[in-house]
GUMARVEX-764636 format. One record per residue (C-alpha): residue in one letter; x, y, z. Coordinates in steps of 0.1 Angstrom, whole numbers, plus 5000, padded with zeros to 4 digits. Each point is the difference from the previous one (the first is absolute). Layout:
residues N
AXYZ;...
//
This chain:
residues 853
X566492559124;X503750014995;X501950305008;X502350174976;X502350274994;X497350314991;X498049965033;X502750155016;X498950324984;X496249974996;X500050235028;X501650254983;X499249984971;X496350095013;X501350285019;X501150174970;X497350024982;X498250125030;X501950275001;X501150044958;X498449964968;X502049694995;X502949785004;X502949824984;X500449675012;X504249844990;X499849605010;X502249794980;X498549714990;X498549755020;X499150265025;X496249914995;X498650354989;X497849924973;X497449775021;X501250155033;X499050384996;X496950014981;X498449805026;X501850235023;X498650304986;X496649885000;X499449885037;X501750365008;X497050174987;X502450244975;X497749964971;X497650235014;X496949714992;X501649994966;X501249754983;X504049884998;X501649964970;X503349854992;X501549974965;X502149734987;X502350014969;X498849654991;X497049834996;X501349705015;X501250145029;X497050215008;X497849655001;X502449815018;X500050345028;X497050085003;X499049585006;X502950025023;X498650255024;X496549824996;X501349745015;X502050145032;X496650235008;X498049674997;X497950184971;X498849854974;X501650154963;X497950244984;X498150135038;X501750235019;X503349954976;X499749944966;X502250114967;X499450144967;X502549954968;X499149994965;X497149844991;X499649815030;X498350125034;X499449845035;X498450265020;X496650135013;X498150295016;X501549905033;X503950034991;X501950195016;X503849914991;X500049994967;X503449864979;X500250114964;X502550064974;X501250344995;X498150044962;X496650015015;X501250285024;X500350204972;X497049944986;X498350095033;X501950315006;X498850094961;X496549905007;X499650185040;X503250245003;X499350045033;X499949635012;X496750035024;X499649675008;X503649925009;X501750135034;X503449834997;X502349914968;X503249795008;X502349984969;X502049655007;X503149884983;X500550394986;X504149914999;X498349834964;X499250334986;X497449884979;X498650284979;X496749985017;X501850065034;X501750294989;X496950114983;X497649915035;X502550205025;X500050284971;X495950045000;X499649885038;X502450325009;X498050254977;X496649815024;X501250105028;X500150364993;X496049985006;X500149695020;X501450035028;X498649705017;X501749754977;X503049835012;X502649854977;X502049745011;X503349904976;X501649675007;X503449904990;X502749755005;X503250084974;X499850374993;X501550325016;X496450135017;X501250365009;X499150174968;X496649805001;X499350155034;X501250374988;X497849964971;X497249935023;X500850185032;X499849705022;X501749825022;X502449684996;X499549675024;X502749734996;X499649645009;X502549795009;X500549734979;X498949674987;X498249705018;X503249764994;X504050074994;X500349914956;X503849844997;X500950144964;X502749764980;X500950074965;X502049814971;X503549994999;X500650054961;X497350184978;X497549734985;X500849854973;X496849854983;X496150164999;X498650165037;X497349754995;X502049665000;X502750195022;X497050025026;X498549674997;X503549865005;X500550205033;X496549865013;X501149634990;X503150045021;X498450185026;X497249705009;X502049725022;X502750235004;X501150085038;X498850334996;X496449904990;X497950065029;X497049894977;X497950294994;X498850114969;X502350194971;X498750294981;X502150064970;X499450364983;X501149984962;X498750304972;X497249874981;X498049744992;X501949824975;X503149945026;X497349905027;X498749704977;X503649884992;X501349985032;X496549825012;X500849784972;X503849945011;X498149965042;X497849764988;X502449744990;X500650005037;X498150185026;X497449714997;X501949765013;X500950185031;X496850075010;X500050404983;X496850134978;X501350294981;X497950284988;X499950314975;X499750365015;X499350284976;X497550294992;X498649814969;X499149705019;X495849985008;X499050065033;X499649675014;X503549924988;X501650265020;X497949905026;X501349625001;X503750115003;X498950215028;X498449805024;X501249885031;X500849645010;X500049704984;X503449794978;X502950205001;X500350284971;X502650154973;X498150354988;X501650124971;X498650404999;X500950314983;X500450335021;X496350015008;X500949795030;X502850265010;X497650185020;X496849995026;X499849584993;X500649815024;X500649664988;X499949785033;X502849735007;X502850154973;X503249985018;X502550064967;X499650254974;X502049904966;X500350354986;X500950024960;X500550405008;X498450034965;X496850214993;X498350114969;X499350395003;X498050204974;X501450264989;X499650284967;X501950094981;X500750404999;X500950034961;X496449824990;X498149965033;X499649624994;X499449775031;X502549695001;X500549755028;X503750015009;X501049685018;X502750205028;X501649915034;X498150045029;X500750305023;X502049945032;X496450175017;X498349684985;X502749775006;X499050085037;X496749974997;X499949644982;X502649885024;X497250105029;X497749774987;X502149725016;X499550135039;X496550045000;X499849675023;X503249915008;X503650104997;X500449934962;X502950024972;X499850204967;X502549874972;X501050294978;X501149844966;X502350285001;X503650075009;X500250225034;X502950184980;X497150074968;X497550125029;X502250315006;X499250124962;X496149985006;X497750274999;X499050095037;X496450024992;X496949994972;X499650294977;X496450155004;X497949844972;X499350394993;X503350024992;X500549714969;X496549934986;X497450174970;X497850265019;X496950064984;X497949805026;X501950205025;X499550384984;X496249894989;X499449995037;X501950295011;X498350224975;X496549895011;X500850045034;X501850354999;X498950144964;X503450104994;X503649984986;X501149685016;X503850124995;X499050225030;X497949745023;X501449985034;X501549674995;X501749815032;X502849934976;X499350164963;X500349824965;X502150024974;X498850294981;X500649834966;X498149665010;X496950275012;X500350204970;X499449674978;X497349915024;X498850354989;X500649894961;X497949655004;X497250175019;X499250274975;X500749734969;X497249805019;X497750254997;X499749965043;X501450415007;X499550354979;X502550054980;X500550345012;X499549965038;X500349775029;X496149885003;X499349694993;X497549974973;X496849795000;X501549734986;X502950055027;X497049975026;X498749694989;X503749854994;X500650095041;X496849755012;X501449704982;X502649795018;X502549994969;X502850144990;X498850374978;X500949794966;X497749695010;X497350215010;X499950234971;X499849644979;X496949915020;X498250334989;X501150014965;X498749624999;X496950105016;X499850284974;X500349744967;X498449735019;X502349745007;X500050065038;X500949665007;X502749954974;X501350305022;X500049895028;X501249654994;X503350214987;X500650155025;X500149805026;X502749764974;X502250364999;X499750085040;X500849625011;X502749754992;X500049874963;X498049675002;X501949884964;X503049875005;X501549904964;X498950054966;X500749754975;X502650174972;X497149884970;X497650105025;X497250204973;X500350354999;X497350215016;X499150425002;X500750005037;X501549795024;X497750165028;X497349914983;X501049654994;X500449995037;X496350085009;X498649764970;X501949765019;X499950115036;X496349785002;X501449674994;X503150025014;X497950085033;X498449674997;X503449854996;X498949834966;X503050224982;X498649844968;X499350334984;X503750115007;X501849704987;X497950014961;X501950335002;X503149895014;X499950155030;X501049875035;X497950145035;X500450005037;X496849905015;X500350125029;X500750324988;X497549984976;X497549995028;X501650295016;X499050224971;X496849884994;X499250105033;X500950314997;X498250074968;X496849895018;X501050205030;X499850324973;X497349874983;X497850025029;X501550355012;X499050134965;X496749835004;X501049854962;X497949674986;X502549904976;X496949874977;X499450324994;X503650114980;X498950124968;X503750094988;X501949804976;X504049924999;X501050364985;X497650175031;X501949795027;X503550114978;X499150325002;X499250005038;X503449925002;X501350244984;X498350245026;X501849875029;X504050074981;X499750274983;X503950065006;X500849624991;X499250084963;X503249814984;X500950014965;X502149714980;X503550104986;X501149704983;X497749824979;X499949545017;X502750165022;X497350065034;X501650325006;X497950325006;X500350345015;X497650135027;X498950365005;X502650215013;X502749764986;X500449725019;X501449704984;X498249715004;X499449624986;X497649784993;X500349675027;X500549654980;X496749905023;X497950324983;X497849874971;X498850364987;X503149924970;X498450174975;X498750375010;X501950274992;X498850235025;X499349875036;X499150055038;X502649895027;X497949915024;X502449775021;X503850114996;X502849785022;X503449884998;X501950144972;X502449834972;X503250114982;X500250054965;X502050144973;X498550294981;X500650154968;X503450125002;X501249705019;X499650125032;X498549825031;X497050165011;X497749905030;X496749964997;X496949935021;X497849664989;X496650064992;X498149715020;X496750084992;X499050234964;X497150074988;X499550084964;X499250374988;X498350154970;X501450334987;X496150184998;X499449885036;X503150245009;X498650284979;X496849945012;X500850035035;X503250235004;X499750244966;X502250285024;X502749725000;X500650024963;X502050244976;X501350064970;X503250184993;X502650004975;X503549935017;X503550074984;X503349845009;X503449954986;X500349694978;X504249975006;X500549784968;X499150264976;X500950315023;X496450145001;X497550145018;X496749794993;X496050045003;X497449745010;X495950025006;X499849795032;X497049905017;X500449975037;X498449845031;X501450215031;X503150014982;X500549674986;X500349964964;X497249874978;X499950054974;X503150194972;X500350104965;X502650264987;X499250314996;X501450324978;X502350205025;X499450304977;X496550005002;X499249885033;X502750015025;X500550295020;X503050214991;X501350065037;X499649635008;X502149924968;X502750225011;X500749895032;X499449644992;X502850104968;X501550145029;X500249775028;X501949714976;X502150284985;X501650175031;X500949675008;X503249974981;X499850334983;X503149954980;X498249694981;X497250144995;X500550404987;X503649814981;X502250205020;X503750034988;X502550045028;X500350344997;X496350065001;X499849715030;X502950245015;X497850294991;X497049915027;X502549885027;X502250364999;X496350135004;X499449815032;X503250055015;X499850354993;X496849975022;X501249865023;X503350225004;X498750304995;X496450005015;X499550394997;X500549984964;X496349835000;X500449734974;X496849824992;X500849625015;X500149734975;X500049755032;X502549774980;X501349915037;X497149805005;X501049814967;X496650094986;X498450384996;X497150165011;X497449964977;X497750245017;X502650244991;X499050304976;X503150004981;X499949584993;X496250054988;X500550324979;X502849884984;X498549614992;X496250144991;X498249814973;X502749724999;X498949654999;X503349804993;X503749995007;X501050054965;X497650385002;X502150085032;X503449884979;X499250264977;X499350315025;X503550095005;X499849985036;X502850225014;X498950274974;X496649985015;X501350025036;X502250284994;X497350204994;X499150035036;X503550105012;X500750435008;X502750124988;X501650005034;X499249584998;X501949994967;X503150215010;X500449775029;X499349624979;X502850144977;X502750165022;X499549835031;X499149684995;X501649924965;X499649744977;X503350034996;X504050065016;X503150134976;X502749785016;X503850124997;X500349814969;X497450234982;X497049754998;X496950035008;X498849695020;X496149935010;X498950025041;X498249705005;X497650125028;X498049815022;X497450105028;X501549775029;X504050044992;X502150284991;X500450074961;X502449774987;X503350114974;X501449734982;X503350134986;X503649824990;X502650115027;X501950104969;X497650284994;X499950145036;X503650055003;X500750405013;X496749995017;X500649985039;X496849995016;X496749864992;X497350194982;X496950175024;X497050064978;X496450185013;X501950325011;X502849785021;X497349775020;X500349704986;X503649804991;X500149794970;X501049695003;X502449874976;X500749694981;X503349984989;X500449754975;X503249804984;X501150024968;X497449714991;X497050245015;X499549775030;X499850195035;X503349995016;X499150205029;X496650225014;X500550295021;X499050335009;X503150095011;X502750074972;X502750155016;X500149755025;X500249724973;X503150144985;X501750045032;X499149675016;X498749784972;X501450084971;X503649885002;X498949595003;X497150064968;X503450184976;X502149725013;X497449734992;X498450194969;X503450084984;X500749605001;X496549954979;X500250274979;X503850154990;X498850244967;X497850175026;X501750325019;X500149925040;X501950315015;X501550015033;X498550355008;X496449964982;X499050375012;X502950154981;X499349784969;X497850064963;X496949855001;X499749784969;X496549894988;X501149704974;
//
């Protein structure tokens, strides 16, 4: 057996947990941990006579592992070593290594919280922070408070280990590299066209090229769709060297994955998404073509919605597809990447915990702990918005008390299916109205990829396109697709098959004989609605596909959608979203609907009565100036249903004052038809205020441009009013005065005056203001004699003065008159006295009548 990197530290790695309830293992990749140390473990006796169990992110991975270290003991797959993912088991009473995906964990732990028949768990590939890893080291920790006998083994090739060995108590063992040295090379200008052809191009000048040593190429590109184009763009090719290329992704059946895996045979071009980042090892690849593209789930915090993101890799993953080039031989990785872009990447994955919906997560933590999972003892804790929507959905499901954190009955049942909480409250409420099958043939279209892929624009419409989906899932299975093209619908067989197999796999979980469904169309509709009950979505715009979701989210109704008609309808399948102006000619984003499935307005009051209100709202209508009532009808808020209302009779006064209010205060001047002087009138009251604070002057908070209509004095003073033209008539500053002292009075009239006597005798308004000093706009004519100028609000504050030609436009500002006439004043007479000859410019201004015409 060949010798790599991690049996340098076999030895050590079994001396620690001799001595410690577990151990960290840090091997980049390539070291050879995941099919070196289980064995390890094993043949060291550390399971006690228990079994070993190692959990893999993937299900992929944890087949192609477990086989792999069937085959260096000599066993034979499903014996001593075996592995368990969903729905699909190779193992027996005589296993003893058993490889399984971190899910069933879970449901073990759930099931026997003490883990009896296991004496070993080894988390691999933890630097993937899958939610089920976090969630396994979370519970495995809390174990081995009673267990002390169970060791935990957490292995990990791009991920700082210290505060996973902290968390743990444990040691850290380091290996020392990979098998091979990986050359990485990288583009010299950004690409230019689509990762996918970008890729297939490298590979094409890569085979007969000096650097082609003639192993296989593994190109990782983001999804699906990418992988078949650039096997499309290979193909024109790769044949005629000699090269069969083949598809890599999660989707795929068994046997496929299985085919691109295998050893030996023509030479190979794998085109694979990240699931062949880790734990595979894909024998003979010598040159990884990476895209550096992934596409990450991740929610969204405003509405707690689930959308794949396509985003660059991490630098951490960069590493650990360029290692699948060395596992042999020294290999090459071809970043289609800049090395200057590389120095902008994210050094490594966000934990899934971090960016994805929760409720799976939280159901499991409440079962396990019975309480608030906002204080679990999380390795790395959540988001406490994404757990308290997770919260939301799983009391809206009817799966935890509404008052407590128990699960409920319902929540019991919901924690032994192997679905996501939504799915698996579908399959109960389908059992309950007898379309069990129907239900499960849903949800295994919503939990895999869509198996439709285009919808004819006449295509007929239909109540729901989920439903659509299962009438057609059948013979689309059998690859007859004759069913789907009378309704102008196109299918992908294969992946047709894929969820038809799933649906039997529930089917016979459920122990359902689909013969037996008894339901009809509105039953299976209705078991729909079960699984969304915060997906409800109302339409806006009447043939315009636009609707509004519960708790405001703006969404649209995909072109590919054929539920055209229903007013009311389930999201069931939300992705991508589309621009779009709305009603006031703005742009507006919106999420596309994929899949909808039509609602009736008594299956909502039927099944959420709590969720509906009536209430009569009021609000300013701004074209007439007045404060208006309507009845509404709402669903959690959303509007249903309006007709106007008296405001007299049926609004409630306080609300009609401060919505009067709230418009009002505003621009207060426009509204209460303030003259200046009455304008002048609230702003000598706020700088009063604010200049003399002992004085104790209500606040008006003008300074905020709006006032405070919380405020006693605004609501006393605007009670019973329902229109501008009623506050027009109050006489305002007569109302306010009311609520001035004496002392308040005295000091509005003398020290902050609505208006100065000048020299010349007149009387000329202070134009006050709350962020400048008050202003005096006065001809130099009429200031002549006065030397200095004017302090009001006993000397504090200077005016600041305007002076104005002899046409009333400023010829100079200052607050500082005596220095004007000594310095400035000489070069305005001298210009002035040009302009305007019949007008008095004396040489000594201070010794001169002031004139005031």
């Amino acid at each position: 057996m060949k010798h790599l990197p991690v049996d340098d530290v076999i030895g050590e790695v079994v001396g620690a947990l001799q001595k410690h309830a577990g151990v960290v293992i840090e091997a980049p990749p390539g070291a050879g941990k995941s099919t070196r140390v289980p064995p390890a473990l094993l043949d060291a006796g550390l399971a006690g006579g228990r079994q070993i169990v190692m959990l893999e992110p993937r299900r992929v991975a944890a087949r192609a592992t477990a086989r792999r270290i069937a085959q260096e003991r000599g066993a034979t797959l499903g014996g001593e070593v075996g592995y368990q993912v969903r729905f699909d088991r190779r193992a027996g009473p005589d296993t003893r290594l058993l490889v399984i995906t971190e899910g069933i964990l879970t449901r073990w732990l759930q099931r026997d919280p003490l883990l009896d028949e296991v004496g070993v768990v080894i988390l691999d590939e933890f630097h993937e922070r899958s939610v089920h890893s976090d969630l396994a080291i979370a519970f495995l920790r809390e174990v081995q408070q009673v267990r002390e006998d169970l060791k935990i083994v957490v292995m990990s090739a791009t991920i700082d280990t210290a505060p996973i060995a902290d968390f743990l108590s444990v040691p850290v063992v380091k290996s020392r590299g990979r098998t091979f040295p990986v050359q990485i090379d990288y583009l010299d200008h950004p690409p230019e066209d689509r990762v996918e052809f970008e890729a297939a191009r490298a590979a094409r000048r890569h085979v007969g090229s000096e650097a082609d040593d003639g192993g296989d190429i593994l190109i990782f590109l983001p999804g699906q769709a990418e992988i078949h184009r650039c096997l499309s763009a290979l193909e024109r090719w790769a044949p005629d060297e000699g090269i069969r290329c083949f598809p890599l992704y999660s989707a795929l059946p068994n046997r496929e994955q299985d085919r691109a895996l295998e050893p030996g045979g023509p030479r190979r071009i794998i085109c694979s998404t990240n699931i062949a980042e880790t734990s595979l090892t894909i024998e003979a690849v010598t040159l990884v073509i990476d895209s550096g593209k992934v596409r990450t789930m991740r929610s969204s915090p405003a509405s707690g919605l689930d959308e794949l993101m396509l985003e660059h890799v991490s630098l951490a993953s960069a590493n650990q597809r360029a290692g699948r080039a060395g596992r042999v031989r020294p290999g090459r990785a071809l970043r289609l990447w800049t090395r200057a872009f590389e120095h902008r990447m994210a050094p490594y994955d966000d934990a899934e915990l971090q960016r994805v919906e929760l409720s799976p997560v939280v159901q499991e933590v409440v079962a396990w702990s019975g309480a608030d999972p906002r204080e679990f003892n999380w390795f790395e804790p959540p988001p406490e918005v994404a757990l308290g929507q997770a919260i939301d959905l799983l009391r809206q499901l009817g799966a935890m008390e509404p008052d407590d954190f128990r699960l409920s009955d319902l929540g019991r049942r919901l924690l032994d299916l192997p679905l996501h909480p939504r799915l698996g409250r579908m399959l109960i409420e389908g059992e309950r109205r007898g379309t069990s099958a129907k239900a499960c043939a849903m949800a295994a279209i919503l939990s895999e990829r869509d198996f439709v892929t285009s919808v004819a624009p006449d295509a007929p419409a239909a109540a729901s396109d989920v439903l659509l989906r299962a009438e057609l899932l059948e013979d689309a299975a059998r690859g007859s697709g004759a069913a789907a093209r009378r309704v102008g619908v196109r299918v992908h067989q294969g992946g047709a098959r894929r969820v038809a197999e799933v649906r039997d796999q529930l089917l016979k979980a459920a122990g359902v004989d689909p013969r037996k469904d008894s339901g009809d169309e509105e039953d299976a509709l209705r078991t729909l609605l079960s699984a969304y009950p915060d997906r409800i979505a109302f339409r806006r715009e009447e043939g315009a596909g636009r609707f509004v979701m519960v708790g405001g989210e703006a969404l649209a109704l995909a072109r590919e959608s054929v539920v055209r008609e229903a007013p009311v309808v389930v999201a069931a399948s939300i992705g991508g979203r589309t621009r779009a102006r709305d009603a006031v000619g703005g742009v507006q984003s919106r999420g596309l609907i994929r899949m909808a499935s039509t609602v009736e307005m008594a299956w909502l009051e039927d099944a959420f009565p709590e969720r509906f209100e009536e209430r009569v709202v009021v609000d300013f209508d701004g074209e007439r100036q007045r404060v208006m009532a309507e009845r509404q009808r709402l669903f959690d808020g959303i509007a249903l249903e309006r007709q106007v209302a008296s405001v007299a009779e049926h609004a409630d006064p306080s609300e009609v004052t401060a919505c009067l209010l709230e418009h009002a205060l505003d621009d207060v001047v426009a509204a209460f038809g303030l003259n200046t002087d009455e304008a002048q009138f609230l702003l000598r009251w706020e700088c009063a205020r604010l200049w003399f604070p002992e004085a104790d002057f209500p606040q008006l908070m003008l300074d905020a441009r709006r006032g405070d209509s919380e405020q006693p004095i605004w609501q006393q003073v605007c009670w019973g009013k329902r229109t501008f033209g009623q506050l027009r008539g109050i006489g305002l500053c007569g109302q306010l005065g009311a609520y001035l002292n004496r002392e308040q009075r005295r000091l509005l009239d003398e020290e902050l005056p609505p208006r100065l006597e000048v020299p010349s005798g007149s009387h000329i308004r202070l134009d006050y203001s709350l962020d400048a000093p008050p202003v005096l706009a006065v001809r130099i004519q009429e200031v002549f004699g006065w030397r200095d100028s004017p302090r009001i609000a006993r000397g504090q504050v200077a005016v600041l003065l305007h002076l104005l030609a002899p046409n009333y436009r400023p010829q100079q500002v200052t607050d500082d008159l005596a220095g004007f006439w000594e310095r400035t004043y000489p070069e305005v007479r001298k210009e002035l006295r040009a302009r305007y000859a019949k007008h008095p410019w004396p040489e000594d201004p201070l010794s001169a009548r002031a004139i005031r015409k």
